[in-house]
PAZAPA-4460 file (N, C-alpha, C; in steps of 0.05 Angstrom, whole numbers, plus 32768, in hexadecimal, padded with zeros to 4 digits):
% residues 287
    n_x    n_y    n_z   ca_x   ca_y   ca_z    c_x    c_y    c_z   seq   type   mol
   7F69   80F6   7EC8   7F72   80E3   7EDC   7F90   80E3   7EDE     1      X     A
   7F9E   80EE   7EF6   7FB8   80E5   7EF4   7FC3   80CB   7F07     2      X     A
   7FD9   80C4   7EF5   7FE4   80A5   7EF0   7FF3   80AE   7F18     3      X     A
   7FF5   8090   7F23   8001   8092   7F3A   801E   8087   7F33     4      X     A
   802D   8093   7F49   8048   8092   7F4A   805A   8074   7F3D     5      X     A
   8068   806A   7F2D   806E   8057   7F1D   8073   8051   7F3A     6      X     A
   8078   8030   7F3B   807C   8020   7F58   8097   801D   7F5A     7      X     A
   80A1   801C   7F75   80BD   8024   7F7C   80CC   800D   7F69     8      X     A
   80B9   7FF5   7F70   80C8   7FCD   7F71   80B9   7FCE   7F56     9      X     A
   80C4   7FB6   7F3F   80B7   7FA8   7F31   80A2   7FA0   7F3B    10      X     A
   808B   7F97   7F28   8070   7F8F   7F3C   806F   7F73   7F25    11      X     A
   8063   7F5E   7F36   806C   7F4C   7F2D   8041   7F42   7F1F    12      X     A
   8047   7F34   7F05   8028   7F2A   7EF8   8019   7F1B   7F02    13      X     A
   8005   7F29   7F07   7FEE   7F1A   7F13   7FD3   7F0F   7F11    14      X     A
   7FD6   7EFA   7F05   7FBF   7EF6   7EF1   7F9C   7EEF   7EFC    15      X     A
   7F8A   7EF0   7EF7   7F73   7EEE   7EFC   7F6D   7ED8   7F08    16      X     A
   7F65   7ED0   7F1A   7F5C   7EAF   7F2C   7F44   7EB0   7F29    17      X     A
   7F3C   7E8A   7F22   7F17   7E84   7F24   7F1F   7E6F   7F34    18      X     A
   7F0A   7E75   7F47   7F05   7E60   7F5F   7EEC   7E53   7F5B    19      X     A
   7EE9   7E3E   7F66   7ED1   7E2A   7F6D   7EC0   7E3E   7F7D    20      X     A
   7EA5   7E3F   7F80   7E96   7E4B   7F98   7E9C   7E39   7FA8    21      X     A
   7EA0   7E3E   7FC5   7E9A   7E29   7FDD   7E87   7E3E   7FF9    22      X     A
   7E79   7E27   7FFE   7E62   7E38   8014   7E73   7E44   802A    23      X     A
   7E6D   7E61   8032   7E7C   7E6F   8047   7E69   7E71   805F    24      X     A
   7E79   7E7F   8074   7E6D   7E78   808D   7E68   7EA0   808A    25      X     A
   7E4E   7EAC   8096   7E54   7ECC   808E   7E60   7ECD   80AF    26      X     A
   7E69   7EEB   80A2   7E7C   7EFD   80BD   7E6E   7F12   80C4    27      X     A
   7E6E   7F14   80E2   7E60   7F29   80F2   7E71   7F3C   80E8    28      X     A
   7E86   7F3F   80F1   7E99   7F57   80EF   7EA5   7F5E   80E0    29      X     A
   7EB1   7F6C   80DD   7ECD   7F75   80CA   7EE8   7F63   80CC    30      X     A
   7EEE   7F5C   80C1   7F0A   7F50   80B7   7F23   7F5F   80A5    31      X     A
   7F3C   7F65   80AE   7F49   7F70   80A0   7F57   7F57   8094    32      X     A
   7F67   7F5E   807F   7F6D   7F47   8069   7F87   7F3A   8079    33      X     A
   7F85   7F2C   807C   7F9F   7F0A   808D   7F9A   7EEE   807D    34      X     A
   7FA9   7EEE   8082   7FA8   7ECF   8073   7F9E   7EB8   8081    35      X     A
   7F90   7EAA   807A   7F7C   7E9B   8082   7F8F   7E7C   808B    36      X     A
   7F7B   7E68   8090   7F8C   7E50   809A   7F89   7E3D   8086    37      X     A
   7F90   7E4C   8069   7F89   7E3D   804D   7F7B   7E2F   8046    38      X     A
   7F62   7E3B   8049   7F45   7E31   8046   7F46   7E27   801E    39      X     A
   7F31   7E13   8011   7F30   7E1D   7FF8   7F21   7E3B   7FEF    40      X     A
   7F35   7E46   7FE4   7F25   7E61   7FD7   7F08   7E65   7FCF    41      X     A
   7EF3   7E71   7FC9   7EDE   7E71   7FC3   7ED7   7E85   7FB2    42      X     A
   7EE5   7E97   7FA3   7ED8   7EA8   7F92   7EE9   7EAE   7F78    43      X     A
   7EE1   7EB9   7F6B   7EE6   7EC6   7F4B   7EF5   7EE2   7F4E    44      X     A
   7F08   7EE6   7F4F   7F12   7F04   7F44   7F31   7F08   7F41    45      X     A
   7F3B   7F23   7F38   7F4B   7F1E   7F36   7F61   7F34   7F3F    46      X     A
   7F7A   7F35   7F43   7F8C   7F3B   7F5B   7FA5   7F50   7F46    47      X     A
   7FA4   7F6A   7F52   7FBE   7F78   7F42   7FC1   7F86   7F55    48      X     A
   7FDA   7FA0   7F4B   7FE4   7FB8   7F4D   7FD8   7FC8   7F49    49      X     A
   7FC4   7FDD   7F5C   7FC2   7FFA   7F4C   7FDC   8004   7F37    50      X     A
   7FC4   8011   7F23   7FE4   801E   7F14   7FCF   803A   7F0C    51      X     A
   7FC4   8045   7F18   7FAC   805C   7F0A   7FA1   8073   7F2C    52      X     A
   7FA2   8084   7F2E   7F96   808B   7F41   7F79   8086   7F42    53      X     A
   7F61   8083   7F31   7F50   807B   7F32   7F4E   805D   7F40    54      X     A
   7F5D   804A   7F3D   7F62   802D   7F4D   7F67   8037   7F67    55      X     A
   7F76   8042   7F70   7F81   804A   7F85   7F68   8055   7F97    56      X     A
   7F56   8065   7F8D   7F3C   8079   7F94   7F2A   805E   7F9C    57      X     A
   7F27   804B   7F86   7F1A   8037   7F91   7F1C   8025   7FAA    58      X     A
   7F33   8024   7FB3   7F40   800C   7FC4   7F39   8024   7FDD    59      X     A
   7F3C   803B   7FE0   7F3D   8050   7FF2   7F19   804D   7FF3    60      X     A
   7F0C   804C   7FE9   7EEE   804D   7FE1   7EF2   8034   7FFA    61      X     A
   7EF4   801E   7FF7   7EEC   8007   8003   7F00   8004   801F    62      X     A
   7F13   8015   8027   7F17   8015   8037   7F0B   802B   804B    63      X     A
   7EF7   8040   803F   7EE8   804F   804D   7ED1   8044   8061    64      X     A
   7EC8   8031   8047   7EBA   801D   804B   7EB8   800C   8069    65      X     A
   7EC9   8007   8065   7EDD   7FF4   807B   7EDE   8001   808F    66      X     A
   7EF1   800C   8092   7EF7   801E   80AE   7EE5   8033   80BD    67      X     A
   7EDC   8042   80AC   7ECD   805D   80B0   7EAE   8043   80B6    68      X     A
   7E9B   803C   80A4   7E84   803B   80A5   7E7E   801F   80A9    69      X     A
   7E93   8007   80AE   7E87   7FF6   80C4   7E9D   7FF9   80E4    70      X     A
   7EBE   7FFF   80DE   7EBF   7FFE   80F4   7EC1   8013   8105    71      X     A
   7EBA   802E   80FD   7EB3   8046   810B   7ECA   805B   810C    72      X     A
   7ED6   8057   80FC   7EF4   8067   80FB   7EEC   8087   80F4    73      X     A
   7EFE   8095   80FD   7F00   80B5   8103   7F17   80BA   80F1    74      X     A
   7F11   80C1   80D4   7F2A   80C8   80CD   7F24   80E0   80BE    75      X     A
   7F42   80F3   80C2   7F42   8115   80B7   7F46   810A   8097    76      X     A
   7F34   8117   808D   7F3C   8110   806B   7F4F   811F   805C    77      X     A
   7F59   8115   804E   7F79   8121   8043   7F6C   813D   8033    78      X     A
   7F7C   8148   802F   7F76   815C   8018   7F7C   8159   8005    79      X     A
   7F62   8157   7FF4   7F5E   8158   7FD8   7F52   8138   7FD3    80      X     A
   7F4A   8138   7FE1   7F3D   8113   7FE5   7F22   8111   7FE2    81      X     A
   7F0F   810C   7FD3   7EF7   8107   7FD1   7EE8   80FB   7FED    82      X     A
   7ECC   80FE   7FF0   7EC0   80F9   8007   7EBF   80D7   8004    83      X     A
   7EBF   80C8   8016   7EB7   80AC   801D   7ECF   809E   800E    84      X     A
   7EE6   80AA   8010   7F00   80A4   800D   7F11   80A0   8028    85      X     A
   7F22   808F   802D   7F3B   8087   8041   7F4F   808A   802D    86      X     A
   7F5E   80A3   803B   7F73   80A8   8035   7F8B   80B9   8042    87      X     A
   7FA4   80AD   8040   7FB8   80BE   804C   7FD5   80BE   803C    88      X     A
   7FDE   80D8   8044   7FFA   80DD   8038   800F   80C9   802E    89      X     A
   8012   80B9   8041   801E   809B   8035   8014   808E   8018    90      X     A
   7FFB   8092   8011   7FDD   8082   7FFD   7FFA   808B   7FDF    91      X     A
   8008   80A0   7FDE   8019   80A5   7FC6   8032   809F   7FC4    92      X     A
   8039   808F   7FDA   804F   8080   7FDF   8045   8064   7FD5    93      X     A
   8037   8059   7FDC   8031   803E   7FDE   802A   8032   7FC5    94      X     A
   8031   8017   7FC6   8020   8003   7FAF   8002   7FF9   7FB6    95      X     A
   7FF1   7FFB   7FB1   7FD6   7FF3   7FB4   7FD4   7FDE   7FA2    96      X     A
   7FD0   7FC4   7FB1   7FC6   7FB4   7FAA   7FA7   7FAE   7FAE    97      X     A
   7F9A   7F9C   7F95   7F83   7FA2   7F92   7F6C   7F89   7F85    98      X     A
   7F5A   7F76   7F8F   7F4D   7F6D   7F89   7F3F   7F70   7F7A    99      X     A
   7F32   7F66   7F6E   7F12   7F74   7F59   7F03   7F59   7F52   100      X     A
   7EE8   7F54   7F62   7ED4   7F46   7F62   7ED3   7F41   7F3F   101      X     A
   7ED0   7F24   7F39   7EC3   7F1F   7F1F   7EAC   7F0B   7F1C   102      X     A
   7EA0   7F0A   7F2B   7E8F   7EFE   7F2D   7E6D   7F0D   7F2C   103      X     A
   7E69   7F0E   7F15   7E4E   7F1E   7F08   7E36   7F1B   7F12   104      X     A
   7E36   7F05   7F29   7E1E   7F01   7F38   7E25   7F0B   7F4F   105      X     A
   7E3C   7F1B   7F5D   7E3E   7F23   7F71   7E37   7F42   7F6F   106      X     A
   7E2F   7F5C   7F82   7E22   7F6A   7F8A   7E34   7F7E   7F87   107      X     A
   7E4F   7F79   7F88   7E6C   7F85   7F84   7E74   7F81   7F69   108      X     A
   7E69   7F6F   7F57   7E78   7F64   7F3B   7E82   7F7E   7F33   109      X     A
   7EA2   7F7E   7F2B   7EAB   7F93   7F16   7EC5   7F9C   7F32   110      X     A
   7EB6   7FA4   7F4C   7EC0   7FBD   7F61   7ED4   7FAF   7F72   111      X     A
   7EEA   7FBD   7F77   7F04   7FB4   7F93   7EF4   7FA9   7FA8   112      X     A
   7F00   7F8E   7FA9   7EF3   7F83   7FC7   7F08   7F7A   7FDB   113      X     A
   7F24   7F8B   7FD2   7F37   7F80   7FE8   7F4E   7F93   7FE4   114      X     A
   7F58   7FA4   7FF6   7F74   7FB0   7FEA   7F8B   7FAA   8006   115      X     A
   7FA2   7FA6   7FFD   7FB8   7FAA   8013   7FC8   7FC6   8009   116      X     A
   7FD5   7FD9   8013   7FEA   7FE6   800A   8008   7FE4   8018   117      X     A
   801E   7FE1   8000   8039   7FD8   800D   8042   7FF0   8006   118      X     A
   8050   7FF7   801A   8064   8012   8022   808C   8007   801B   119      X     A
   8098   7FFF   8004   80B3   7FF7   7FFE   80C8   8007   8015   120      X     A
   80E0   8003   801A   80EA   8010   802D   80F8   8025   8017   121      X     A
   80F4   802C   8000   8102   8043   7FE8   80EA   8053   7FEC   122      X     A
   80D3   804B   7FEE   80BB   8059   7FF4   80B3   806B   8011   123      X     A
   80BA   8060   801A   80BE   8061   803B   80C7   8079   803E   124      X     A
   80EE   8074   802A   8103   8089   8036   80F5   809F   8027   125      X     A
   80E2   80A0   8014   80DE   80BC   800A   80BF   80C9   8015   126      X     A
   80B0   80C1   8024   8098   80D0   8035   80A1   80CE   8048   127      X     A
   80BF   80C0   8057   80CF   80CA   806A   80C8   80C0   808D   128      X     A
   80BE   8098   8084   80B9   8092   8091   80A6   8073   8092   129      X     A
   809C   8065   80A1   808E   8055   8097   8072   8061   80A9   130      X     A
   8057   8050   809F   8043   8062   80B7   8043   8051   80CF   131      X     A
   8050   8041   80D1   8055   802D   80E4   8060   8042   80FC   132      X     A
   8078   8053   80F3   8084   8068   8109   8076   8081   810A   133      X     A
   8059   8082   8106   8044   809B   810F   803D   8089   8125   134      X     A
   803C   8070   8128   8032   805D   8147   8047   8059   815B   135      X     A
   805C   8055   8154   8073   804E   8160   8091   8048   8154   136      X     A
   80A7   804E   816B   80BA   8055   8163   80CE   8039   815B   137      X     A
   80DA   8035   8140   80E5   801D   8135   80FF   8022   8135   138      X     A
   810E   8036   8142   8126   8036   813E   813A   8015   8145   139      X     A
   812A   8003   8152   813B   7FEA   8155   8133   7FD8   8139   140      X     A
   8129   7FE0   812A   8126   7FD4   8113   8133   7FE0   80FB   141      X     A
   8144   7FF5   8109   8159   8004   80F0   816C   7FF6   80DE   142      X     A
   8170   7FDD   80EC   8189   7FC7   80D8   8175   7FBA   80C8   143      X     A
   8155   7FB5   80CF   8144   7FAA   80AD   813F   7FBF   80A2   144      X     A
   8139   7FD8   80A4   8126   7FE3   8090   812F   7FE1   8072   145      X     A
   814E   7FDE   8068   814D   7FDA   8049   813F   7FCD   8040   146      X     A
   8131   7FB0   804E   8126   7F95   803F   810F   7F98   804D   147      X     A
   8101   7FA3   805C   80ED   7FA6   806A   80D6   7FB3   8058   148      X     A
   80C4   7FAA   8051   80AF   7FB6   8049   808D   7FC3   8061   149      X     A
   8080   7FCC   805E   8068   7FD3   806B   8053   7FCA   8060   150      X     A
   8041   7FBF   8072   8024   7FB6   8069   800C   7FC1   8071   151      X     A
   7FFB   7FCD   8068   7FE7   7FE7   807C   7FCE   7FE9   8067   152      X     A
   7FB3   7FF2   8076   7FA0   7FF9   806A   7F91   7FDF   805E   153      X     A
   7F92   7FC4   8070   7F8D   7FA9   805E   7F68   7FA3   8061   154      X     A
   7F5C   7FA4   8057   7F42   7F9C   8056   7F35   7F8E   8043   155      X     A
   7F17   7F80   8041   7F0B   7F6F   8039   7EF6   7F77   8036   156      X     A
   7EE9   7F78   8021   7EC9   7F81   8014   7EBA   7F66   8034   157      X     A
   7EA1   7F72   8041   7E98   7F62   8057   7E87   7F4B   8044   158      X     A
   7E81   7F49   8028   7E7C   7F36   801B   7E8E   7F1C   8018   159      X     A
   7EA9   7F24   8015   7EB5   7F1C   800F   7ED5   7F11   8019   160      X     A
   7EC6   7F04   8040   7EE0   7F09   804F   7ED9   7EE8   804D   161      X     A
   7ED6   7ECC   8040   7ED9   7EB2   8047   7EF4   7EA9   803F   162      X     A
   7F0C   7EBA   8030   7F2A   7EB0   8037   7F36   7EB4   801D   163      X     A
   7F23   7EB0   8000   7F35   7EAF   7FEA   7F3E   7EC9   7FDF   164      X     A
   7F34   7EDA   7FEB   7F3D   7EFD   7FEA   7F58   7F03   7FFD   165      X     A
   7F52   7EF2   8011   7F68   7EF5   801F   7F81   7EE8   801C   166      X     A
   7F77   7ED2   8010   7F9A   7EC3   8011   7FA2   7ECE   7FF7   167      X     A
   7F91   7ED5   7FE2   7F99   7EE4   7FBD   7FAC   7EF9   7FCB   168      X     A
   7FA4   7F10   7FDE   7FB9   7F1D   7FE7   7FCF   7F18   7FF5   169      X     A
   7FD1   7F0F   8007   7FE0   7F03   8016   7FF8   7EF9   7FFB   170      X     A
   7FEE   7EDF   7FE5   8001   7EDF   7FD9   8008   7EE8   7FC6   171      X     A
   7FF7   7F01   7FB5   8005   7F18   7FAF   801D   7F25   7FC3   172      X     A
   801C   7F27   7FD4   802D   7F39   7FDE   8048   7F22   7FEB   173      X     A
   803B   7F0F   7FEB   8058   7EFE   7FEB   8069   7EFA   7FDE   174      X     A
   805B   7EFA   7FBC   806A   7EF5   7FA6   8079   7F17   7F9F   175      X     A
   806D   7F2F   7FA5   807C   7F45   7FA8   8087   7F45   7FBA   176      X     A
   808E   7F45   7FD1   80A7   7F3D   7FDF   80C0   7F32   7FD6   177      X     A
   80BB   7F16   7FCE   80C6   7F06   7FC6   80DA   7F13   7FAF   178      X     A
   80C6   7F13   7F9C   80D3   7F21   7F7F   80E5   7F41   7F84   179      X     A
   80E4   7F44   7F9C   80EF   7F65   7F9B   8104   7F61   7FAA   180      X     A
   8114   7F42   7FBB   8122   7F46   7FC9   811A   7F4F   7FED   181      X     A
   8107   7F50   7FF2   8102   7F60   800C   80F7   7F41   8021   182      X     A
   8104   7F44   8032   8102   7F33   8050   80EE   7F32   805E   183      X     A
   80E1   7F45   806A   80CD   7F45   807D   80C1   7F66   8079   184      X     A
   80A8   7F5E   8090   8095   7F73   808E   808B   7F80   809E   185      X     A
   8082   7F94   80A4   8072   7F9A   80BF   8060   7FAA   80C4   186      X     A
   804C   7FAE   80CF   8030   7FAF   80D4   8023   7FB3   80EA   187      X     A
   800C   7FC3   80E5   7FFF   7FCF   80FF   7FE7   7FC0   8100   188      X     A
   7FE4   7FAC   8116   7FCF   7F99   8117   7FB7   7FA4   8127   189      X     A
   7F9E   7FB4   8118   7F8F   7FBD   812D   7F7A   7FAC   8141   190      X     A
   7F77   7FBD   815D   7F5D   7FA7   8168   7F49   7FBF   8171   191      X     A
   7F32   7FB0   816E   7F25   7FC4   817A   7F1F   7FD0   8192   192      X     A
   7F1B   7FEF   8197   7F14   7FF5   81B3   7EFC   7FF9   81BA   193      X     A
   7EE7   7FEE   81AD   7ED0   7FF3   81B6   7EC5   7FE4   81D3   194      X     A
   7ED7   7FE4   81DD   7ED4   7FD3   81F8   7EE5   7FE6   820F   195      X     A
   7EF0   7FF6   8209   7F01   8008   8210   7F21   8003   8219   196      X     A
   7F27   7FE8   8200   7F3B   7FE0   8205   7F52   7FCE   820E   197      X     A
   7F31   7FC0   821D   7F39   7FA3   822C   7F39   7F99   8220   198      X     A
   7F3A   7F89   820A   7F35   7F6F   81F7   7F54   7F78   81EE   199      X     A
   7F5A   7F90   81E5   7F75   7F93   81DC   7F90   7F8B   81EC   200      X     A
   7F8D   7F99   820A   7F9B   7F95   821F   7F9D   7F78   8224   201      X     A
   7F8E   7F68   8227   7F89   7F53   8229   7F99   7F38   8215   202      X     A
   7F95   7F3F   81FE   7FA1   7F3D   81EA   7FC1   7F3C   81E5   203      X     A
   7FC7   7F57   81E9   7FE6   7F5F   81F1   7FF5   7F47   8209   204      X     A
   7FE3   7F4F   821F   7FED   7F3A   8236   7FF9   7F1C   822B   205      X     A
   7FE0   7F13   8223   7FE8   7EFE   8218   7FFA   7EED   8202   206      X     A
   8000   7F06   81E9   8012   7F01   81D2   8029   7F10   81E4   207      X     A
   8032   7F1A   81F7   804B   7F25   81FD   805B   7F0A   820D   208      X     A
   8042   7EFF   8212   8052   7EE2   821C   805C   7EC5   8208   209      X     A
   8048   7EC9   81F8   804C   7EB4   81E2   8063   7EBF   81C0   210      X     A
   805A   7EDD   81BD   806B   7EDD   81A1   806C   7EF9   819C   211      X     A
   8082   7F02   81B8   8088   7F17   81B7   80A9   7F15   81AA   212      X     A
   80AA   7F29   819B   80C6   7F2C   8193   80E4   7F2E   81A6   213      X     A
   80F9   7F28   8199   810C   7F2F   81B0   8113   7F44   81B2   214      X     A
   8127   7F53   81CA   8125   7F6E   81D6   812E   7F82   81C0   215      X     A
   8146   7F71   81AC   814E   7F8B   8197   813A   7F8D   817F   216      X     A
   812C   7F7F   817F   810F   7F8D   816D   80FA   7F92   8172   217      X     A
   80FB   7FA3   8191   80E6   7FA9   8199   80E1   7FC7   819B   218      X     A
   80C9   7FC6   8196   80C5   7FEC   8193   80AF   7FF4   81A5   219      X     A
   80B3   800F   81A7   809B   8018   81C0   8083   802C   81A9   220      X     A
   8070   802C   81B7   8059   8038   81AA   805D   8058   81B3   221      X     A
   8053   8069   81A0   805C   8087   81AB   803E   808D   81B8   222      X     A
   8025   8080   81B3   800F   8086   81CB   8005   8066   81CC   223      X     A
   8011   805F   81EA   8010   8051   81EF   7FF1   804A   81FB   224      X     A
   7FE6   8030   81F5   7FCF   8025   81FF   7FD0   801C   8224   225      X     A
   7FC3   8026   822F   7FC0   802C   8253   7FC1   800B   8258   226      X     A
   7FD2   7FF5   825D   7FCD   7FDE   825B   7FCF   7FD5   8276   227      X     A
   7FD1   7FE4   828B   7FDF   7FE2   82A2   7FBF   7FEB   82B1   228      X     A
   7FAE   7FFE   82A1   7F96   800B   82A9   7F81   7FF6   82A3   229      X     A
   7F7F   7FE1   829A   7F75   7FD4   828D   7F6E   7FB4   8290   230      X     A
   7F5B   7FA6   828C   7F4E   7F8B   828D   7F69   7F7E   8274   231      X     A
   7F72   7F63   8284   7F8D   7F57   8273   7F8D   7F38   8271   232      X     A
   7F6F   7F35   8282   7F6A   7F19   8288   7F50   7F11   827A   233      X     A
   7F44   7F1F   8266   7F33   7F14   824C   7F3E   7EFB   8240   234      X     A
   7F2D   7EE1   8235   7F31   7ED4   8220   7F23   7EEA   820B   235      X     A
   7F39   7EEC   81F4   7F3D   7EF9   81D7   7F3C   7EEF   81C4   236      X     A
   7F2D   7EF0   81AF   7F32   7EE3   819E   7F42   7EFC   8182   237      X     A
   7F58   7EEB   8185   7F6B   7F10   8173   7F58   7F0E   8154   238      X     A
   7F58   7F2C   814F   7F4E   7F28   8130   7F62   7F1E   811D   239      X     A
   7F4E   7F21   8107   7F58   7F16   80ED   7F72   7F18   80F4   240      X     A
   7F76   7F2F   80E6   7F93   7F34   80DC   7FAB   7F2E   80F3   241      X     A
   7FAA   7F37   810C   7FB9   7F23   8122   7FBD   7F0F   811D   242      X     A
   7FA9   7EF8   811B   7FA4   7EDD   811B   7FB1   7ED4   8104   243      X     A
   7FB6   7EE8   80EB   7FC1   7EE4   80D3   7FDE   7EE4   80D0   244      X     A
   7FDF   7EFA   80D9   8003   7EF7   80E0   8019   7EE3   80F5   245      X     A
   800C   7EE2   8106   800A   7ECA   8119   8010   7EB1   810A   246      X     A
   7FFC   7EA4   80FF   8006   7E8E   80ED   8018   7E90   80DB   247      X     A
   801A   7EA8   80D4   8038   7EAD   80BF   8049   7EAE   80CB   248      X     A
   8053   7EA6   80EC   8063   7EA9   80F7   807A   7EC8   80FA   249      X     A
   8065   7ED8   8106   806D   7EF6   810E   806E   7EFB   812B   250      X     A
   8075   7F1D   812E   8080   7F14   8152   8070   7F34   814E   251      X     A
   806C   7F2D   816A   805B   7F4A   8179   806D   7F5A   817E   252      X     A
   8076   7F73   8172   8094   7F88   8178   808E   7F90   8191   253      X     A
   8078   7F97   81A2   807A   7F9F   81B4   805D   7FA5   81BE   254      X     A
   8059   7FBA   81D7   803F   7FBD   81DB   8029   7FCD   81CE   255      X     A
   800C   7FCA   81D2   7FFE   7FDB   81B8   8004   7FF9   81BC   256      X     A
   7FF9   8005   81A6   7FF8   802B   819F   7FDF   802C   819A   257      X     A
   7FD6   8047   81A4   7FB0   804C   81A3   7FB5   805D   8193   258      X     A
   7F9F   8055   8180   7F98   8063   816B   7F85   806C   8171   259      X     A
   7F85   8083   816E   7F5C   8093   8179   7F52   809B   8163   260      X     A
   7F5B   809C   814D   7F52   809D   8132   7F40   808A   8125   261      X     A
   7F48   8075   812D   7F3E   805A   8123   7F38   804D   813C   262      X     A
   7F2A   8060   815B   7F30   8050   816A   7F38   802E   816F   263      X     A
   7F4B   802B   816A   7F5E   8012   816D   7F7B   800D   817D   264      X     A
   7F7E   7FF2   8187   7F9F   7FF4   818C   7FAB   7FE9   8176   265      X     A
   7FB4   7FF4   8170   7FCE   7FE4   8159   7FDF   7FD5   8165   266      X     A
   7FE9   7FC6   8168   7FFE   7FAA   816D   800D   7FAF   8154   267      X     A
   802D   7FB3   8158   8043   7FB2   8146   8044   7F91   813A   268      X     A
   804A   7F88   8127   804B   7F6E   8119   8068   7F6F   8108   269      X     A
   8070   7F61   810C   8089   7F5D   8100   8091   7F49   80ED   270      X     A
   808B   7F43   80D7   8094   7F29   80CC   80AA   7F21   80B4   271      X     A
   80B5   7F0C   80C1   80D3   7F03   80AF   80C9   7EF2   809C   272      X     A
   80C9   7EF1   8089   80C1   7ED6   8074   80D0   7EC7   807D   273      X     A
   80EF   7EBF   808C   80F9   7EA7   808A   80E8   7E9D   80A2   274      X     A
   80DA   7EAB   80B2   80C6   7E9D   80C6   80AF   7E98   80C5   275      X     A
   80A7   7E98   80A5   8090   7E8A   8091   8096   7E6E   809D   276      X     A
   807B   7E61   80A6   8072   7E41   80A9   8075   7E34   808F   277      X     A
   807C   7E16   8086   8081   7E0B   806E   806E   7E19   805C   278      X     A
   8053   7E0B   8064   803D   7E17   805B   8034   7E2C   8049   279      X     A
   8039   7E3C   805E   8031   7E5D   8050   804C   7E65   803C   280      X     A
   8060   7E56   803C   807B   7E53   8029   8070   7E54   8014   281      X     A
   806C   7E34   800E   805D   7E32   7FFB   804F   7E3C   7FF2   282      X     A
   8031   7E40   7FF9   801E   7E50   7FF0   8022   7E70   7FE4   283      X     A
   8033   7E77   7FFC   803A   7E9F   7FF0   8051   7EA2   7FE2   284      X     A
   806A   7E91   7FE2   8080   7E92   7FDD   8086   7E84   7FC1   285      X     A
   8074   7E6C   7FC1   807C   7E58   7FA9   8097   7E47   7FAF   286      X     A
   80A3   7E44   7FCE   80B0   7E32   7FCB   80AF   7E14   7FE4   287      X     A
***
């Protein structure tokens, strides 16, 4: 087994959480990991750092899961990557963060039921980029990238999307932020095209009016989503992870990028911690 790359940042201790059960509502769909509207938590497990490529194999395991075999994703597999693995060149740059179900009556007890991966901007400069700029071009975000971190690849075991998986990450990665010095973040918020796009377009229309960024941090998509070809007058209901950032008070960088890989549009997300709500302060930040 070889060991993965020591992490750029200190990684800060993360100790094991027991929650109360509380009755959940189940989910049709897929949910990528956002932070919830601070529901009480409901489950048993507990929250670290990969530090092993075998962890890493796991979290990639459940993001296969995720993407490929409920939401239909098309992806070229890396070389040298085991089958029913998600994985890409960035995956040895990054910190993988990582859940693990402890709850012995669940169906998962022992297995990753949640991973985020953060891309550091020391990480960044050495795979020579963030994957944010394989979607679109950030050159107006050249004065953050020192403090700028990346957030990508976020998912939720479909057992296990009623919120306390999601906010454990969420404030894992606040408290790494935090502890490392770094400002804000940014992120490729996917929607789906299984509609051929309208729900996305539609979508866009509407956050370009409410919490679109201003002109010098705005970036263009390098394959841009046909939004102009397209239904813009849908009620939407944005997914998870949209809806997640949103309340953390983040700004839409600009218009979506089609991903035909994952057929999806990605929506650029941008977020400043000092434009954290009191709230989510508290809760991710500790202050």
């Amino acid at each position: 087994m070889r060991e993965c790359p020591l992490p750029t940042l200190p990684l800060a201790d993360l100790l094991a959480r027991r929650h109360t059960p509380q009755p959940s509502r189940p989910s049709s769909r897929p949910s990528s990991a956002a932070p919830a509207a601070l529901p009480a938590p409901a489950e048993r497990f507990s929250i670290g750092w990969a530090r092993h490529l075998d962890e890493v194999r796991e979290a990639q395991r459940l993001r296969h899961q995720v993407f490929v075999d409920e939401m239909g994703a098309r992806l070229s597999p890396l070389h040298g990557t085991p089958a029913g693995h998600d994985a890409d060149l960035f995956d040895a740059y990054c910190e993988h963060l990582i859940v693990r179900c402890l709850d012995d009556t669940s169906p998962q007890a022992g297995e990753v039921i949640g991973t985020y991966r953060v891309l550091t901007p020391q990480a960044a400069q050495r795979v020579g980029g963030f994957y944010s700029e394989t979607e679109f071009d950030l050159v107006r975000l050249r004065p953050a990238r020192d403090r700028m971190a990346e957030l990508g690849r976020s998912c939720v075991h479909a057992n296990h999307r009623q919120g306390g998986v999601i906010l454990s990450l969420w404030g894992a990665l606040g408290n790494f932020l935090a502890t490392n010095g770094l400002d804000s973040v940014i992120g490729c918020a996917s929607i789906s095209m299984r509609d051929g796009g309208h729900a996305a377009a539609s979508l866009w229309e509407r956050l370009s009016r409410t919490h679109l960024a201003p002109i010098e941090h705005q970036v263009r998509p390098r394959l841009a989503l046909p939004v102009d070809e397209l239904r813009r007058d849908l009620a939407v209901e944005p997914p998870a992870l949209v809806k997640g950032y949103l309340r953390c008070g983040a700004k839409v960088l600009g218009a979506p990028a089609w991903d035909p890989d994952f057929n999806t549009a990605d929506l650029p997300m941008w977020l400043q911690l000092r434009d954290l709500p009191e709230k989510y302060r508290r809760h991710f930040l500790g202050q």
